[in-house]
C-alpha positions as CSV (number, residue, x, y, z in Angstrom):
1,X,-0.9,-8.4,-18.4
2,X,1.8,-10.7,-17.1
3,X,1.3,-13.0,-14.1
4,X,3.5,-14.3,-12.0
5,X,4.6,-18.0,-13.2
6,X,3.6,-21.0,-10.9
7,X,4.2,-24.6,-11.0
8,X,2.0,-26.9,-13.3
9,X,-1.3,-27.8,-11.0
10,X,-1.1,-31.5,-9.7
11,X,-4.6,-32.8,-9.1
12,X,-4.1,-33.4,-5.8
13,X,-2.9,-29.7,-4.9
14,X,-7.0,-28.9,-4.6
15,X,-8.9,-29.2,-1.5
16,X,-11.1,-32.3,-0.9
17,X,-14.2,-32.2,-2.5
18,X,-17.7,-32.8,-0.4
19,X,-20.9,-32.3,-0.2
20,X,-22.8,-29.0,0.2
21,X,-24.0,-30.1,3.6
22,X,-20.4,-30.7,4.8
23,X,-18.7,-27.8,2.7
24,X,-21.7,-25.4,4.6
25,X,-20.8,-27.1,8.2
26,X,-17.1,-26.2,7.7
27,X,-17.6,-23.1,6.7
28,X,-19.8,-22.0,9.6
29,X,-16.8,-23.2,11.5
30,X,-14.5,-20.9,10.0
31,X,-16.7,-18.3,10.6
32,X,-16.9,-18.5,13.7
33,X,-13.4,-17.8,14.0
34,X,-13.4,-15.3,11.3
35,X,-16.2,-13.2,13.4
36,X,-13.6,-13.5,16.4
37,X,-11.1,-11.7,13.9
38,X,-12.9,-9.2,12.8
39,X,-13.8,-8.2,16.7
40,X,-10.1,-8.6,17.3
41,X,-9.4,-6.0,14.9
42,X,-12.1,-3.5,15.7
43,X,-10.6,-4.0,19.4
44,X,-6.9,-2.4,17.7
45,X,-8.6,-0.2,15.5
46,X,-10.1,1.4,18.7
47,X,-6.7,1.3,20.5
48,X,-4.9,2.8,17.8
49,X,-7.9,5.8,17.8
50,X,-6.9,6.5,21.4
51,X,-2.7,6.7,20.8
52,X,-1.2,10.1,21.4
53,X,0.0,12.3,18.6
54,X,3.1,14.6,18.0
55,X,3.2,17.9,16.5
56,X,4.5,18.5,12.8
57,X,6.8,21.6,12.9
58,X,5.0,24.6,10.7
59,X,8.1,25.2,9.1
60,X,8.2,21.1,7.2
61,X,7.6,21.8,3.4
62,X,7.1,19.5,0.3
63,X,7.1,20.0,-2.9
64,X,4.5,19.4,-5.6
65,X,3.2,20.9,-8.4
66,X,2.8,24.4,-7.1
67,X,7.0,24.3,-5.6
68,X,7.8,23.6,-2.5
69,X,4.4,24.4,-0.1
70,X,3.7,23.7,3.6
71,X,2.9,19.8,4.2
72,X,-0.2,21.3,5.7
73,X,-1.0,22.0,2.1
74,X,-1.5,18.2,1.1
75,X,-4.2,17.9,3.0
76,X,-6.4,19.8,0.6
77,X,-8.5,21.6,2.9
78,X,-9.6,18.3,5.0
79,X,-9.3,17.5,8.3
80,X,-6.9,14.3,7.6
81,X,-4.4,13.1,5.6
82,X,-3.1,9.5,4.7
83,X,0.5,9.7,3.4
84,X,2.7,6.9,1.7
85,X,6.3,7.6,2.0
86,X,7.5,6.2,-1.5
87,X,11.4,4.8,-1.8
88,X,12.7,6.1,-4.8
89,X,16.5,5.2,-6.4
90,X,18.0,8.0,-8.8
91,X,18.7,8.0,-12.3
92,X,16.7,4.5,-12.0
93,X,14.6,3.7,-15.1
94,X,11.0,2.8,-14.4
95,X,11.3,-1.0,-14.1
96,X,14.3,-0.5,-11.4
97,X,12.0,1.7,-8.9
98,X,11.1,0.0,-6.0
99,X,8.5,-2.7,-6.3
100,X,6.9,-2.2,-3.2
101,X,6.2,0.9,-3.1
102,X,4.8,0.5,-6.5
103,X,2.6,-2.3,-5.2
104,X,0.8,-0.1,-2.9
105,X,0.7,3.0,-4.9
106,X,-0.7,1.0,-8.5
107,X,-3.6,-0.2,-5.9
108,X,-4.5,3.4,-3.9
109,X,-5.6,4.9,-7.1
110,X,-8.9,6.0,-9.0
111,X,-11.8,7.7,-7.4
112,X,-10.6,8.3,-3.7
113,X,-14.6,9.8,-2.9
114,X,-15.4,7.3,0.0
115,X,-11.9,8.6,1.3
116,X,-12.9,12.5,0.9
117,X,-15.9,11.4,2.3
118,X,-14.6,10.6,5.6
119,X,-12.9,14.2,5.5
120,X,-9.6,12.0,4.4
121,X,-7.1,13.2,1.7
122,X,-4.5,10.4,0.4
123,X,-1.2,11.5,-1.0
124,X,2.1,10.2,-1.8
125,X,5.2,11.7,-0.9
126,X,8.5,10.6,-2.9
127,X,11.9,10.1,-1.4
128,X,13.3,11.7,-5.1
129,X,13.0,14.9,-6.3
130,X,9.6,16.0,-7.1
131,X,10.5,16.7,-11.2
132,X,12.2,13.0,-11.5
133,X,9.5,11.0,-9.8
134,X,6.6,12.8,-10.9
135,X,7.3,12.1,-14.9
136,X,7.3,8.0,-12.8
137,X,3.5,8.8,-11.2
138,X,2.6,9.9,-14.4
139,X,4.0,7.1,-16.5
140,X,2.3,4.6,-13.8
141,X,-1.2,7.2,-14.4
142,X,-1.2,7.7,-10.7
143,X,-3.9,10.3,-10.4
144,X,-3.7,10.6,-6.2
145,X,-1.7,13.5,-5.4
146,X,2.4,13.3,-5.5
147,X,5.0,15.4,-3.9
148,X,8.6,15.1,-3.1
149,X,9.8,15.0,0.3
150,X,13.0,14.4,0.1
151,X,14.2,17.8,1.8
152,X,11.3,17.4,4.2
153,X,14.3,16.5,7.0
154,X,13.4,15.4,10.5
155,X,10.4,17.6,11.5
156,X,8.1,14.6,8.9
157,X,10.8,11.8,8.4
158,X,12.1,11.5,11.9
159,X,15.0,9.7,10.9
160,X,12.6,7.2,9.4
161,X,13.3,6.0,5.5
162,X,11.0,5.4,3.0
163,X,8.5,3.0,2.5
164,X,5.7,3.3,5.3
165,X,2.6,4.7,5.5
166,X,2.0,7.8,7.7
167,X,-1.4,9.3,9.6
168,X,-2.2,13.0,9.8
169,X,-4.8,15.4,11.9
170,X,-4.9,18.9,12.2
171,X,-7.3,21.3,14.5
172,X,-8.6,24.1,14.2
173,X,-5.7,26.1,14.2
174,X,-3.9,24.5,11.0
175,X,-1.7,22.4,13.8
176,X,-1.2,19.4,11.9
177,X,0.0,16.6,14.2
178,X,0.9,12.4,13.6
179,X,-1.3,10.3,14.8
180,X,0.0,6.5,13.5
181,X,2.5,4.8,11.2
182,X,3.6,1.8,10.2
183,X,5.7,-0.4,7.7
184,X,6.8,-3.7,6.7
185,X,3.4,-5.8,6.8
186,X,1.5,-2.8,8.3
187,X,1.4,-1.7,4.5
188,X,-0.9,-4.2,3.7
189,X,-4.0,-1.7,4.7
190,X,-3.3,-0.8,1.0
191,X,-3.1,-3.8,-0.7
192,X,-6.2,-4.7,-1.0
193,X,-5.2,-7.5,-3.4
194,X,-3.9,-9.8,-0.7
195,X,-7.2,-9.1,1.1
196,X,-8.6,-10.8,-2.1
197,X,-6.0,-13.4,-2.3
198,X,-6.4,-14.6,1.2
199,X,-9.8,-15.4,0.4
200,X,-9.1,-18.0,-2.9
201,X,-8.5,-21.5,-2.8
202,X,-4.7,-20.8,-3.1
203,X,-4.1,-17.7,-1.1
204,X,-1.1,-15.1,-2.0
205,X,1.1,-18.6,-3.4
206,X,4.1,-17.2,-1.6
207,X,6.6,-19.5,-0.1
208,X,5.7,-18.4,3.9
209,X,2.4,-19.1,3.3
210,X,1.2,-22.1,5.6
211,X,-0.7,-24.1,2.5
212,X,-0.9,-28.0,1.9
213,X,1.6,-29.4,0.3
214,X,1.4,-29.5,-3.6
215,X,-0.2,-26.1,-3.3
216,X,1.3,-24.1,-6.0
217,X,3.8,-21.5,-4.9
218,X,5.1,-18.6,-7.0
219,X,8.9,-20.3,-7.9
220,X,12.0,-19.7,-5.9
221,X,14.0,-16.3,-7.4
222,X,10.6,-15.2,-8.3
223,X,10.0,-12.2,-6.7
224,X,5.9,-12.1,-5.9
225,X,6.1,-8.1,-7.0
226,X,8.0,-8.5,-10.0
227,X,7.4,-10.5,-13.6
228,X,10.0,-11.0,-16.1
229,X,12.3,-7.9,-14.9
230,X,9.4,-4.8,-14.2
231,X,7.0,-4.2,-11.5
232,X,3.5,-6.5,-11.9
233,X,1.2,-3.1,-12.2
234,X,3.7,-2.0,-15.1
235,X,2.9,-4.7,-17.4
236,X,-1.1,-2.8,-17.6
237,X,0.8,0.6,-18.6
238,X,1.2,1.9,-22.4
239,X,4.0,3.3,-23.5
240,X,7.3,3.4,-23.2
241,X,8.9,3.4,-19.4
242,X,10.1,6.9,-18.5
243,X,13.9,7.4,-18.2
């Protein structure tokens, strides 16, 4: 695995060591205001619960494995559905598809039970065509399911382009309707990585960060998806890249 190169470590780019007492005082600070986060959240958690939703057209398909299907086929019986809208550039090799996207989808994978739980399927659906990008999920060993939906038009996109992370219900009826979405930063729900990150002594090392100085910072050109030329998750795959 490849990681990202940083700066050499100066001694001083460390926080200031102490004593357990101290160390435990400062942290009970923090929590304080880490609690007041948390409630902060739960408080937009429950707004976005209450926001109204907007019918998905019957007549939107996707394609997958099975052809092109009804989207109300992705959700795989359950009464939700998760969806990441995944960029895609043609006739791209696998270390030119798009980083992001490939950032989210390398995290969201494995055993989805606590998801299915919930009555929640997660699926991804591709702005390329379904044979192209599916030989890239399966290159990647993305096991979640994958369809296409580029010909999906305005009924599921809404003018919107890829990359973003989309929130379905349906009734009892097979009505399937769209309840929340979001992109840019809002993507983060499925990195849980920078969770992790955030937590360490030197955080996501990215140069927006708000660190001390000294801290080290992944290097300027230096994408913080990308390692000499491919997507991070890329460097854990076997084999040769698909076409």
């Amino acid at each position: 695995m490849r990681h990202l190169p940083t700066e050499p470590l100066a001694v001083s780019a460390l926080p200031a060591a102490t004593s357990r007492d101290e160390y435990e005082a400062a942290r009970a600070s923090l929590l304080v205001k880490e609690k007041a986060h948390t409630r902060a959240g739960d408080a937009i958690a429950a707004e976005r619960r209450r926001l109204p939703m907007i019918e998905i057209p019957g007549s939107v398909t996707v394609v997958g494995a099975k052809g092109e299907v009804p989207f109300l086929d992705a959700f795989e019986g359950r009464r939700m559905l998760v969806g990441y809208f995944h960029m895609w550039h043609d006739g791209e090799p696998a270390d030119g598809q798009c980083i992001g996207c490939t950032y989210f989808a390398s995290q969201i994978q494995g055993p989805l039970a606590h998801l299915h739980a919930r009555d929640v399927t997660l699926a991804y659906f591709c702005e390329g065509a379904y044979e192209e990008s599916r030989e890239y999920a399966d290159f990647m060993g993305y096991t979640a399911p994958w369809y296409s939906a580029r010909d999906s038009g305005d009924g599921l996109l809404a003018g919107r382009d890829f990359g973003w992370l989309g929130c379905y219900v349906r009734d009892d009826d097979d009505r399937v309707y769209e309840t929340y979405w979001a992109t840019g930063r809002g993507n983060e729900a499925g990195f849980w990585s920078y969770s992790l990150l955030d937590r360490t002594a030197f955080g996501r090392q990215e140069a927006w960060e708000d660190s001390p100085d000294g801290w080290p910072k992944i290097p300027a050109g230096q994408h913080q998806w990308r390692a000499d030329g491919r997507p991070l998750a890329q460097w854990d795959v076997t084999g040769e890249p698909a076409a």
